[in-house]
C-alpha positions as CSV (number, residue, x, y, z in Angstrom):
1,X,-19.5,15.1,9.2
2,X,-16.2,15.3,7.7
3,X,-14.3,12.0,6.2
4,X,-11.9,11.9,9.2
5,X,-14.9,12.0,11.5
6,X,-16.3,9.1,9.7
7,X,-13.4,7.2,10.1
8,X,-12.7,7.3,13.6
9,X,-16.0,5.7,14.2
10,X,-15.0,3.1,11.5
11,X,-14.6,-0.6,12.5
12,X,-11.3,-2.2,12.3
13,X,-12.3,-4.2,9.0
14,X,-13.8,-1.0,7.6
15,X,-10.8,0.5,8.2
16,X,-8.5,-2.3,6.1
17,X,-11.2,-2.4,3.0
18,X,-10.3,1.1,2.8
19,X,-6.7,0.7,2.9
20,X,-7.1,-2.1,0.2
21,X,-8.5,0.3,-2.1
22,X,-10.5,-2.1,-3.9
23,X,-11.6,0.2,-6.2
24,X,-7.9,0.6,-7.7
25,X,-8.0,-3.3,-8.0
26,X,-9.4,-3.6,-12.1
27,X,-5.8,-2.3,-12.6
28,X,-4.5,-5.8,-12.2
29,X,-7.7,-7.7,-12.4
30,X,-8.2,-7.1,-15.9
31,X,-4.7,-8.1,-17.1
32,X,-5.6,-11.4,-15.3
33,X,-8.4,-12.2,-16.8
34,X,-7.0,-10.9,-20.4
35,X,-4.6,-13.3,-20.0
36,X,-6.4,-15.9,-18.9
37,X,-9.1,-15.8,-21.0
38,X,-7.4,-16.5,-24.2
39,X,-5.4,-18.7,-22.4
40,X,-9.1,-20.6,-21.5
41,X,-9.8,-20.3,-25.3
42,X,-7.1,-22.0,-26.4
43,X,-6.9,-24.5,-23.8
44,X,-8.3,-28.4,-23.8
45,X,-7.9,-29.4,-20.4
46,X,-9.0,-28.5,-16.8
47,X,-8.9,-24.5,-16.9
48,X,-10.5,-24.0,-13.5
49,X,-7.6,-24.6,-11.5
50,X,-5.1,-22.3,-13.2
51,X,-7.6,-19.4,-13.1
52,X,-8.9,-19.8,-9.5
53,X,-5.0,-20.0,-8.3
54,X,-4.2,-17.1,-11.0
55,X,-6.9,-15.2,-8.8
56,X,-5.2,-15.8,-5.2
57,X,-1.6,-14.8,-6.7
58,X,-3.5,-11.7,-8.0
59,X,-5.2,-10.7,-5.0
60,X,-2.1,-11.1,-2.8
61,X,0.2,-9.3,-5.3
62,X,-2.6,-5.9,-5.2
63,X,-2.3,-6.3,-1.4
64,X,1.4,-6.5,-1.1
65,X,1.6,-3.3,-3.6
66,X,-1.1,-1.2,-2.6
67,X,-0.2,-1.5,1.6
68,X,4.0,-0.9,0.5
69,X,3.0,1.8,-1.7
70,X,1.2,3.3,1.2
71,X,4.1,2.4,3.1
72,X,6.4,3.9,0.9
73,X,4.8,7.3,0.3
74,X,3.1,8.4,3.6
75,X,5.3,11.7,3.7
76,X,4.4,12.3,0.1
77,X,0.7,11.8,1.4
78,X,0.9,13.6,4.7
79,X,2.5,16.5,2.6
80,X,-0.2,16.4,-0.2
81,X,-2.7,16.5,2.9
82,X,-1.3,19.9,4.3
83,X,-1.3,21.3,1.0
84,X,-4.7,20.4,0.2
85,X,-6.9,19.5,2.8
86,X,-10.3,19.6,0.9
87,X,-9.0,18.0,-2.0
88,X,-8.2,14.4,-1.6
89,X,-9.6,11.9,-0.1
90,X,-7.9,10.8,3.2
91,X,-4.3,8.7,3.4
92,X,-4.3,5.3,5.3
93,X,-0.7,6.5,7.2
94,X,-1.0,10.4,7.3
95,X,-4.3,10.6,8.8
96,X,-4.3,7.6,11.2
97,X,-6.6,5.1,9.6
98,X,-3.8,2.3,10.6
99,X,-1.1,2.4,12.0
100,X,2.5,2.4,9.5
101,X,3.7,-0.6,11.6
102,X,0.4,-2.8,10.7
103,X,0.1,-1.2,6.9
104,X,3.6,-2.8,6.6
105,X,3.2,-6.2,8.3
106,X,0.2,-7.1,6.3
107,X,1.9,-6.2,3.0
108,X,4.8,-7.9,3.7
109,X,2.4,-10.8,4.7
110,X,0.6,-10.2,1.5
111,X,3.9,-11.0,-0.3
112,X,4.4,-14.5,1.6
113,X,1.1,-15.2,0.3
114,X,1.8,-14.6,-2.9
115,X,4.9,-16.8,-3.0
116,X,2.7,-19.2,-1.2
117,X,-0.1,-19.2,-4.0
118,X,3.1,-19.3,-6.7
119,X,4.6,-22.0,-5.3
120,X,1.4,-24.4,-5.3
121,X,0.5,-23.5,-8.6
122,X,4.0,-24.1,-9.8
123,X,3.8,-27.9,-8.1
124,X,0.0,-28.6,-8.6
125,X,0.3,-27.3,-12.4
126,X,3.5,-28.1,-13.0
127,X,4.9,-24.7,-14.4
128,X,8.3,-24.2,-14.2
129,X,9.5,-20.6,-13.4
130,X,6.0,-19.3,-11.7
131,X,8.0,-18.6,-8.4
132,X,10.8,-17.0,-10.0
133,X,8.2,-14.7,-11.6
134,X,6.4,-14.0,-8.4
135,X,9.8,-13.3,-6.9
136,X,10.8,-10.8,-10.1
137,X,7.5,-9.0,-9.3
138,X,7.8,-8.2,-5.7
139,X,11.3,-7.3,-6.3
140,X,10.4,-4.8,-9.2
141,X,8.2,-3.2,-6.8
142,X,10.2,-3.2,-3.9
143,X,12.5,-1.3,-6.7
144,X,9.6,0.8,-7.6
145,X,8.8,1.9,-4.4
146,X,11.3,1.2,-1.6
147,X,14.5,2.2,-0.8
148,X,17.5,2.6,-2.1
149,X,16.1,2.7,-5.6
150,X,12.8,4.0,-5.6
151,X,12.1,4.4,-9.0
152,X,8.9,5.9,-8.8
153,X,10.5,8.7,-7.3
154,X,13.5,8.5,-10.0
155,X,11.0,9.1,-13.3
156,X,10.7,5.4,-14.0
157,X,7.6,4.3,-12.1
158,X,5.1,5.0,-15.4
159,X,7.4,2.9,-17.7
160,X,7.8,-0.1,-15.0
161,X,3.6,0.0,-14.2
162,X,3.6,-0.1,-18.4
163,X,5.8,-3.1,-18.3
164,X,4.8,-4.9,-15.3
165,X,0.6,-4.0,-15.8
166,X,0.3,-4.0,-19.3
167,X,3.0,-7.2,-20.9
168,X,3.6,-9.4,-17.8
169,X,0.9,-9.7,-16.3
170,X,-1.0,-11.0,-19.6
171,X,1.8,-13.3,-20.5
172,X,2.0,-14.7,-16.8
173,X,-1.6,-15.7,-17.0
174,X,-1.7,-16.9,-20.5
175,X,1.4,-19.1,-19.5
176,X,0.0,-20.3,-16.1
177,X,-3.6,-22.1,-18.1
178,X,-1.6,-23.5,-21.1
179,X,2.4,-24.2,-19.8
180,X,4.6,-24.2,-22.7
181,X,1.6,-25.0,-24.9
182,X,1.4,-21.1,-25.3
183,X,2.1,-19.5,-28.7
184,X,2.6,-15.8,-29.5
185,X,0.5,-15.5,-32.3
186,X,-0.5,-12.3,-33.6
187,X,-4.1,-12.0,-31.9
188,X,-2.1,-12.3,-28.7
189,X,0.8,-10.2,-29.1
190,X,-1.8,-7.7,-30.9
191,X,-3.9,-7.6,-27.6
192,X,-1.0,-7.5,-25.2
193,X,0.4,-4.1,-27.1
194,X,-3.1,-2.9,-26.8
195,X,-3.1,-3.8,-23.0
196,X,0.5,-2.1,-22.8
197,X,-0.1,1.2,-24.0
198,X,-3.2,1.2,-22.5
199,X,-1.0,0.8,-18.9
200,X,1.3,3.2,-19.9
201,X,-2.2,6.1,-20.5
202,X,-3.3,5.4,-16.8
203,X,0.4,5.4,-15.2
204,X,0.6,8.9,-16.6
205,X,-3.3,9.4,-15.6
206,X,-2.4,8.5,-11.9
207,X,0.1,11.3,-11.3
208,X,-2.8,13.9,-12.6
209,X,-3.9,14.8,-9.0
210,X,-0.5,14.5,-7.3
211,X,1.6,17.2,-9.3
212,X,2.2,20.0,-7.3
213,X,2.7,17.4,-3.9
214,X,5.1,14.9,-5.8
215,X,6.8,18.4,-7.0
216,X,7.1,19.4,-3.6
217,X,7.9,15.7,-2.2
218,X,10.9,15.6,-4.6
219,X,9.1,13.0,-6.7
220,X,9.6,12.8,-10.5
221,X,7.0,11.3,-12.7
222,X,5.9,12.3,-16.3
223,X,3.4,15.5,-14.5
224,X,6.2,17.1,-12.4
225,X,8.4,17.1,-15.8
226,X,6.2,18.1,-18.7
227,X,3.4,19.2,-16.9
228,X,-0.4,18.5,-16.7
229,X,-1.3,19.9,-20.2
230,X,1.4,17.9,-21.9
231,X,0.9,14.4,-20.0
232,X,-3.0,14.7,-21.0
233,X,-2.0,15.3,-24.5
234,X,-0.1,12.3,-24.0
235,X,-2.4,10.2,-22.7
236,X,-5.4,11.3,-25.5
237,X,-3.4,10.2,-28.2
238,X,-2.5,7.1,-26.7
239,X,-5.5,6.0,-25.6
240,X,-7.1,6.9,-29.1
241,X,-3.7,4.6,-31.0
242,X,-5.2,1.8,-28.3
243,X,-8.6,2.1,-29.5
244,X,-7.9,2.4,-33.5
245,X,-5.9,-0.5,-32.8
246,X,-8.6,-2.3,-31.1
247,X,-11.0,-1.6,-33.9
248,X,-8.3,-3.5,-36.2
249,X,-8.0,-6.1,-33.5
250,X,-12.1,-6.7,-33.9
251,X,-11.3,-7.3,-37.8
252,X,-8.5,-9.4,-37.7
253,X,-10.4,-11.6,-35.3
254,X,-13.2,-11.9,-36.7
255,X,-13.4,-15.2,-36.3
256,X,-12.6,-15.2,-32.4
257,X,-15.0,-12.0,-31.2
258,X,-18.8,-12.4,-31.8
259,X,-20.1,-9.5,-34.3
260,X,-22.6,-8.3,-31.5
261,X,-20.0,-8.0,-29.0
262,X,-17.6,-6.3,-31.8
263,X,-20.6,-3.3,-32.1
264,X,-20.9,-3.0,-28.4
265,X,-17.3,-2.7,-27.9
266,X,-17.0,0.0,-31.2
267,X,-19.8,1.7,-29.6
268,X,-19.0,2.0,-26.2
269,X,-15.4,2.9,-27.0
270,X,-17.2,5.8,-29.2
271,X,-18.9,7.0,-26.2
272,X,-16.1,7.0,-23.4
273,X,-13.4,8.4,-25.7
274,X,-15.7,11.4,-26.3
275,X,-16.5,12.4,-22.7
276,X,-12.9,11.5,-22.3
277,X,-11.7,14.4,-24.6
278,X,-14.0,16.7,-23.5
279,X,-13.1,16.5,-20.1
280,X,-9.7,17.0,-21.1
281,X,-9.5,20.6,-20.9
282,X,-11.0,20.8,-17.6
283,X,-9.0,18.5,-16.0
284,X,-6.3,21.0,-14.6
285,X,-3.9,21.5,-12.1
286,X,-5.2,21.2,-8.7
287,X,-8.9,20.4,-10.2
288,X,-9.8,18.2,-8.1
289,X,-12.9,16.9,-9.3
290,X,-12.3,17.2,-12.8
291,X,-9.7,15.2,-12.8
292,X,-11.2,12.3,-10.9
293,X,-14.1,12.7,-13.5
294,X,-11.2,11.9,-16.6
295,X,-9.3,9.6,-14.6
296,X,-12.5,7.5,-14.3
297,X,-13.5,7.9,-18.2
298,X,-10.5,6.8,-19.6
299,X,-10.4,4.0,-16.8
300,X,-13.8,2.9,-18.3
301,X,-12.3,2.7,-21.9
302,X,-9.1,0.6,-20.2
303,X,-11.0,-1.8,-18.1
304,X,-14.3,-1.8,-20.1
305,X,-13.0,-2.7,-23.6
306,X,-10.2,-5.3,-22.0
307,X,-13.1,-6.7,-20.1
308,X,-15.2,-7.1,-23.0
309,X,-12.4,-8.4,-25.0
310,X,-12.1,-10.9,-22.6
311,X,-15.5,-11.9,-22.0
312,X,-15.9,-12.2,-26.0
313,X,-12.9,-15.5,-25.6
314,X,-15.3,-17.0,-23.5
315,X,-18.2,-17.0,-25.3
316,X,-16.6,-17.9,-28.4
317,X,-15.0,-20.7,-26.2
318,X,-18.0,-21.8,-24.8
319,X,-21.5,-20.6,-26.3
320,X,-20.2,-19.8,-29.9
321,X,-19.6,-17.1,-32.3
322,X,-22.5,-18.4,-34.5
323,X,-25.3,-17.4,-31.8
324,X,-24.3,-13.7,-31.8
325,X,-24.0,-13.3,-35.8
């Protein structure tokens, strides 16, 4: 039985989980807790608050961007589908999981939630400018996406996903556990330039499978201009800078990240970034498979080593570094 066939004896709610695409979601659940995290670490006061309404903004800003983007690009996805129907999974609009008209309502539902769950953690925690940066970030994707701008479709999108995924995000959640209490040193700023070339790696990464549609669709992103060889050159060498930078990040912070967690990080980094390169070659145009297979390797270096990273604030925070000497 075909995917298609599968979903037209799907459930309603099966049907939304998979227009969700909660698989996608690490992309912004790891700058959340990166940010939050250290922002735990340094923190004295109640941190439960900040992070559980940090979650709910989170969760309603993925919504709102992955139901627009779907919005946004179903003739780019119905087209992709004619050109390939054996290899891609199936598109929420193009191939009638929902309907456009209810893929739209809920994001732009999602969006009022997320100026909802702004606003009360602006009140209840009393940070000044949280809905103005809930507001920035629907707008910058409205930009990215919609019309008139669209700059995803313009040769911006990687750059903005950088920005928005890899430095706001961080700095948002850092801000909303300590206020103005925050400080940029340089463990900080040395982890949010990791996070941010890190974004830029899997913005590139995301185009991979889409090069000859988004060619045909009129879209330009970093694959329909240099190419699929070039881009993975690209994103090798800057997910290799992110990980020599993280192994400096381990030493400067000695004091912050456990020496157990430090190995397993060094290790596992080791490990991913070598399937990642060998995979490399493989991953070509229209190969399908292999490039799912390097998306997901370097996608375990991203989220795994951020994840670790931040798990390694807690512990400090709340076990201590001592007990894993």
């Amino acid at each position: 039985m075909s995917d298609l066939e599968n979903f037209q004896n799907m459930s309603t709610y099966s049907r939304w989980i998979y227009a969700f695409k909660v698989m996608s979601w690490p992309k912004l659940i790891v700058p959340f807790l990166l940010g939050q995290s250290f922002g735990i670490y340094k923190s004295s006061g109640n941190v439960f608050l900040p992070f559980f309404l940090g979650m709910a903004f989170t969760i309603f800003l993925l919504l709102y961007i992955v139901l627009l983007n779907d919005y946004a690009d179903q003739k780019v996805d119905a087209l992709k589908r004619k050109m390939f129907p054996n290899g891609c999974s199936p598109k929420t609009i193009p191939d009638h999981i929902l309907p456009a008209r209810s893929v739209l309502f809920a994001g732009v539902l999602a969006s009022v939630l997320c100026l909802i769950s702004a606003s009360l953690s602006e009140l209840i925690l009393d940070r000044p400018y949280v809905v103005l940066f809930a507001i920035i970030c629907i707008l910058v994707f409205a930009a990215y996406s919609l019309p008139p701008i669209k700059l995803n479709y313009r040769g911006g999108g990687e750059f903005l996903e950088m920005m928005g995924v890899g430095c706001m995000l961080p700095i948002f959640h850092y801000y909303l556990q300590l206020g103005f209490e925050i400080t940029f040193d340089v463990p900080f700023l040395t982890i949010v330039v990791i996070s941010t070339i890190f974004a830029l790696a899997s913005a590139m990464a995301s185009g991979l499978s889409d090069e000859e549609s988004d060619r045909a669709g009129g879209k330009q992103t970093f694959v329909t201009e240099f190419g699929n060889k070039n881009v993975k050159m690209l994103i090798n060498s800057l997910t290799f800078i992110a990980v020599i930078l993280i192994d400096g990040y381990l030493i400067l912070v000695q004091r912050i990240v456990p020496l157990t967690l430090s190995l397993v990080l060094i290790l596992f980094l080791l490990y991913q970034i070598r399937f990642l390169f060998k995979l490399s070659p493989l991953a070509k145009t229209n190969v399908f498979d292999m490039q799912r297979n390097y998306k997901d390797y370097l996608h375990r270096i991203i989220w795994g080593s951020m994840t670790l990273v931040s798990l390694s604030f807690l512990v400090s925070k709340y076990v201590g570094s001592e007990y894993f000497l």
